[in-house]
C-alpha positions in Angstrom: 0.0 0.0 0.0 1.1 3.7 -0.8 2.0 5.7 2.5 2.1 9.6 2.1 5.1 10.6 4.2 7.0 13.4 5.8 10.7 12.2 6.1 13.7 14.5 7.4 15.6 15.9 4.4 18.0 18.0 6.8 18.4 18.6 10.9 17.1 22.4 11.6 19.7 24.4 13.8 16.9 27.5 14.5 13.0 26.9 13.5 12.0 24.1 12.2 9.9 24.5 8.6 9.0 22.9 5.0 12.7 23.1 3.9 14.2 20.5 6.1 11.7 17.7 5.1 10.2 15.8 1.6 7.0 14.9 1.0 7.1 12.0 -1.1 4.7 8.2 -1.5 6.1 5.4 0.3 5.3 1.6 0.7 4.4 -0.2 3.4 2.9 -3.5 4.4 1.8 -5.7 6.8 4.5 -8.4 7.8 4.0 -11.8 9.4 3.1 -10.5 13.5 2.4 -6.9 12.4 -1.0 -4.3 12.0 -1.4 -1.9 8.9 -2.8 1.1 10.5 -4.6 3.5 8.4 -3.9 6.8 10.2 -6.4 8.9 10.7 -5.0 11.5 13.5 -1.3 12.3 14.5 -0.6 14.1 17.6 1.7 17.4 17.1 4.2 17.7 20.0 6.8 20.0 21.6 9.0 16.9 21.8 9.5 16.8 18.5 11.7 19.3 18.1 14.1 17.5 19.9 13.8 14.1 18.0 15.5 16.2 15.2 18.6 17.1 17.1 21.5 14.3 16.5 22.5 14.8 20.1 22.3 12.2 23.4 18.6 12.1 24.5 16.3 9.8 26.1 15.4 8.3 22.9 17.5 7.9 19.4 17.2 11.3 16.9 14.9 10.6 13.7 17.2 9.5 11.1 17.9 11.5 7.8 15.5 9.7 5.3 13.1 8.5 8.1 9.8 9.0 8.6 8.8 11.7 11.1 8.3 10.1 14.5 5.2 11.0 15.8 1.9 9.7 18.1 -1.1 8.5 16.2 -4.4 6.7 16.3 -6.0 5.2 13.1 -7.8 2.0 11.9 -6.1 -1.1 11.4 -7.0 -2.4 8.1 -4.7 -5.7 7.6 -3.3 -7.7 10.4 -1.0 -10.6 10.8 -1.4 -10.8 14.4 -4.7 -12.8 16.1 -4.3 -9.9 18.7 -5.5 -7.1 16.5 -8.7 -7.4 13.8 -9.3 -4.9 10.7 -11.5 -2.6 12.0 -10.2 -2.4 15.1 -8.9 1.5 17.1 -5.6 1.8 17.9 -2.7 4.2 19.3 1.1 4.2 18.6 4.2 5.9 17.1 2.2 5.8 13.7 5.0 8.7 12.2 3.6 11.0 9.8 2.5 9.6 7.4 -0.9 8.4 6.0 -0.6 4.2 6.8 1.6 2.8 9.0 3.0 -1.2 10.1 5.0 -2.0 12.7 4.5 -5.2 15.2 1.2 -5.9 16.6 2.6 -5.7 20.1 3.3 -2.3 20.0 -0.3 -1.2 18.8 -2.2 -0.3 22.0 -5.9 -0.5 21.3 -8.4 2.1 22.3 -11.9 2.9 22.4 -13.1 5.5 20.3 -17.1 5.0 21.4 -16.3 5.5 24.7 -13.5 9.0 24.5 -13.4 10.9 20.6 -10.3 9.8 18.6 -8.4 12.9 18.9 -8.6 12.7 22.7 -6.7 9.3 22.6 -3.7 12.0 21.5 -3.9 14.4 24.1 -6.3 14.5 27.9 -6.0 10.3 28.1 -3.2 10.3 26.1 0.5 11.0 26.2 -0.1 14.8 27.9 -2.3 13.6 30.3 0.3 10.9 31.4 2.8 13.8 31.8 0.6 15.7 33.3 -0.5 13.4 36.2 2.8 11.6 36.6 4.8 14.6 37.0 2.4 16.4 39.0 1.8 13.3 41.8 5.4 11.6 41.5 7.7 14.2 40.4 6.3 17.2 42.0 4.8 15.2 45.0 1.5 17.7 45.0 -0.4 18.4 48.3 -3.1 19.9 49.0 -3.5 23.8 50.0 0.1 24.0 48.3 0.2 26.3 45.6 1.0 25.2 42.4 2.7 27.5 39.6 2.4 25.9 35.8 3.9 27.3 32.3 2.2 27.2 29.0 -1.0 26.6 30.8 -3.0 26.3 28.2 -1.4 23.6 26.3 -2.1 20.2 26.2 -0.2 19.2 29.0 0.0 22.6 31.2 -3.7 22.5 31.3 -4.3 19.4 32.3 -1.6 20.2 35.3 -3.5 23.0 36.8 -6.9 20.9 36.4 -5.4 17.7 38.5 -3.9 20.4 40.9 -7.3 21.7 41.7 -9.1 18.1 42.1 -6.3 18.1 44.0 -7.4 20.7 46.3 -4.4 23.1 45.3 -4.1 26.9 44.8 -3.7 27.1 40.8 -1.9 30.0 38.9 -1.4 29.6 35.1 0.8 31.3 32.7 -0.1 31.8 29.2 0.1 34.5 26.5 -3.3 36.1 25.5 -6.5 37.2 26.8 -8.5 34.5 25.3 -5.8 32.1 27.1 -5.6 33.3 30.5 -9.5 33.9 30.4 -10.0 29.6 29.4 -7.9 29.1 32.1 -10.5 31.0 34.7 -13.4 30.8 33.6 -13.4 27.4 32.0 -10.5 25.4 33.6 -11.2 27.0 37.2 -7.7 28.4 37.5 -7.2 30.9 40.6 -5.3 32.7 38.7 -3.4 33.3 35.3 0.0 35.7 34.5 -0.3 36.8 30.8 3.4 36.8 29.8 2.6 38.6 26.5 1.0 41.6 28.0 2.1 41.6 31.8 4.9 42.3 33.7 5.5 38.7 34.4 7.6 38.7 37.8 5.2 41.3 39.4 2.0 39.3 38.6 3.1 36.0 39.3 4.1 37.6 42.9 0.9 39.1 43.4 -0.8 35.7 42.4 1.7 34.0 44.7 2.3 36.1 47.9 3.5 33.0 49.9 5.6 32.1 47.3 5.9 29.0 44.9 5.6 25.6 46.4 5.3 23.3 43.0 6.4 25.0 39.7 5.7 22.3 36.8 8.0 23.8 33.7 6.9 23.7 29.8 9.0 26.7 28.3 12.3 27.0 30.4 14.2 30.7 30.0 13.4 33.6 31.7 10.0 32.2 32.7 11.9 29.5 34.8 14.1 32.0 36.4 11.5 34.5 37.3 9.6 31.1 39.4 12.9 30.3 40.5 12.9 33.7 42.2 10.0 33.1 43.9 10.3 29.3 45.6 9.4 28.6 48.8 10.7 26.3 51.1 10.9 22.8 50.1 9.5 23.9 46.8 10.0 21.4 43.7 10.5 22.7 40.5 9.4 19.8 37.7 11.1 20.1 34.2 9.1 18.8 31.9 10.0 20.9 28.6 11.4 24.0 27.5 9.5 24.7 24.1 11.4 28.7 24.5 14.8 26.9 23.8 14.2 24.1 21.4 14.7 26.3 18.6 17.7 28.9 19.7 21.0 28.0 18.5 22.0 29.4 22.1 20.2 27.9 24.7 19.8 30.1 27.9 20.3 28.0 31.3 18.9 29.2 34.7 20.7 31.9 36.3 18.7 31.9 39.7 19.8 28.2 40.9 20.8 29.2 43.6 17.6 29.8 44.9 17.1 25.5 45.2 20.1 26.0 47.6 18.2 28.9 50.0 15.1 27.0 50.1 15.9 23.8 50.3 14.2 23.1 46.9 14.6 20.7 44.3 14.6 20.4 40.9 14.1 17.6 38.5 13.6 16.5 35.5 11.4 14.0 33.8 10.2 11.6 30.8 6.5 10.3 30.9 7.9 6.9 29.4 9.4 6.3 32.4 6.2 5.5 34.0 4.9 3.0 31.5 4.3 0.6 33.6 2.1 2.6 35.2 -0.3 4.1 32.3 -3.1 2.3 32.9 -3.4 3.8 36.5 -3.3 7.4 35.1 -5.4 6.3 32.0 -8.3 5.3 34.3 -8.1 8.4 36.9 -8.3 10.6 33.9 -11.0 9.0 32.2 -13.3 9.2 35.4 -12.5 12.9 35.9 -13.1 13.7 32.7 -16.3 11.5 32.7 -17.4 13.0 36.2 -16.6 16.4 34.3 -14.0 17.7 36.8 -11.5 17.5 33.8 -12.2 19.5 30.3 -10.3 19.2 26.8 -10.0 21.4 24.3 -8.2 20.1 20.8 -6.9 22.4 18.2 -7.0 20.6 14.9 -5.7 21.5 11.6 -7.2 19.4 8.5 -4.7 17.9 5.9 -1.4 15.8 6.4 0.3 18.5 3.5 0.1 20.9 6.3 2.5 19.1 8.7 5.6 21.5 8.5 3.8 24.8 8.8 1.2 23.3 11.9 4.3 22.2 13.3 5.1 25.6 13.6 2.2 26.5 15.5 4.1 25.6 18.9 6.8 27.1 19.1 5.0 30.7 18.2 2.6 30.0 20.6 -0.7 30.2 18.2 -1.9 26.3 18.9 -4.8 26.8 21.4 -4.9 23.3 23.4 -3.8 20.3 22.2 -2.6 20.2 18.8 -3.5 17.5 16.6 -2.8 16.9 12.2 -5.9 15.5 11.2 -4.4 13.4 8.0 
């Protein structure tokens, strides 16, 4: 079968766009213990970024002529495997592309009457995992602490300030944007938001925080990171789980306020969600009953059209993707 398919042409040093990938028709096919997955949505990630880099990281970078790694769900329409059944739902590093095979085994199979397809990518998919792992394990949440989150209204930000007020926490967001920050309050049930395009960041996030920051959970690194830094409290833990304001600087700007972890006794740590695979089905059913009891709310941005893969891409890192973002194919 005929796969359209984005593979890397050349590793970007700055922004990533159209010029360091092709476009072209590939073939694929089902071998003996493997699926054929028709895709039908791939999930559009911060991550990613970093897949392109040939540098150490916790997973191998995308190959030059590869197929752009990515999250996907689609239908499986041939199968060598008794485990999987054409027809059947499933999640998995589908890539970009339009079909995908790989082993049966690695296929996880969902259930699109019971949560929509796309949300398999993003609330009870691999954000949500972040979000509640490194929120409960990493950041080791209590309640009536208060609880400081970047890019809040992203697809795992938000679903961090929404498990932090189940879990009876004190939730500020930062996000750039009035129709951001306002989602956040008056949808989400955030306490309150900092609006880093339009405010004066360090002031608002001390007025929002007068007792200072006892969990900051960290999507964008920079000078966001060092303004939270700056306002720790004791025994405060800072969680790292991205830095989408440095994945495309040729410079990348560490922390200068570190010493702050020494004052107050803080820590700070870093974290992949695929480190608690073991453990996705705990998450996976918490999440589902939240969102089913209507304590936890999703909200998809989703661009129509697998041609448009370089330029949605994009959308991240300039901050213009409203929720999760998702390439329908």
């Amino acid at each position: 079968m005929k796969s359209k398919q984005w593979k890397l042409r050349a590793r970007p040093t700055a922004m990533v766009g159209r010029e360091h990938f092709d476009f072209v028709d590939g073939d694929v096919a089902a071998g003996e213990g493997e699926a054929l997955v028709e895709v039908q949505y791939v999930s559009l990630d911060p991550a990613m970024r970093g897949w392109l880099n040939d540098a150490k990281s916790y997973v191998p970078p995308v190959g030059i002529g590869e197929v752009m790694r990515a999250i996907g769900v689609g239908k499986v329409v041939e199968s060598k495997d008794p485990s999987l059944k054409e027809g059947d739902f499933v999640t998995g590093m589908t890539g970009v592309q339009t079909h995908a095979s790989a082993p049966a085994k690695s296929w996880t199979k969902i259930a699109p009457e019971l949560v929509p397809l796309p949300r398999w990518l993003g609330i009870v998919g691999m954000p949500g995992m972040t979000a509640y792992f490194g929120l409960f394990d990493v950041g080791a949440a209590k309640a009536g602490e208060t609880l400081v989150v970047s890019a809040a209204a992203g697809a795992v930000g938000a679903v961090v300030g929404q498990l932090g007020k189940i879990h009876g926490m004190r939730v500020v967001g930062i996000a750039g944007g009035g129709d951001k920050c306002r989602y956040l309050v008056d949808e989400l049930g955030f306490d309150a938001v900092v609006d880093y395009k339009n405010d004066d960041v360090k002031k608002k996030l001390r007025e929002a925080c007068p007792q200072g920051i006892d969990v900051y959970f960290d999507n964008v690194g920079g000078e966001i990171l060092d303004i939270a830094l700056g306002q720790l409290r004791k025994k405060a833990r800072v969680v790292i789980c991205g830095a989408i304001s440095q994945y495309n600087s040729p410079n990348i700007v560490g922390p200068k306020n570190y010493l702050s972890l020494l004052v107050n006794r803080a820590r700070m740590e870093g974290f992949v969600v695929f480190d608690f695979a073991s453990r996705y089905a705990e998450a996976a059913m918490a999440i589902a009953k939240w969102h089913k009891e209507g304590k936890l709310k999703a909200r998809e941005d989703i661009v129509e059209g697998i041609e448009q893969f370089p330029e949605t891409l994009q959308k991240l890192f300039r901050g213009e993707n409203f929720g999760k973002l998702i390439l329908k194919v």
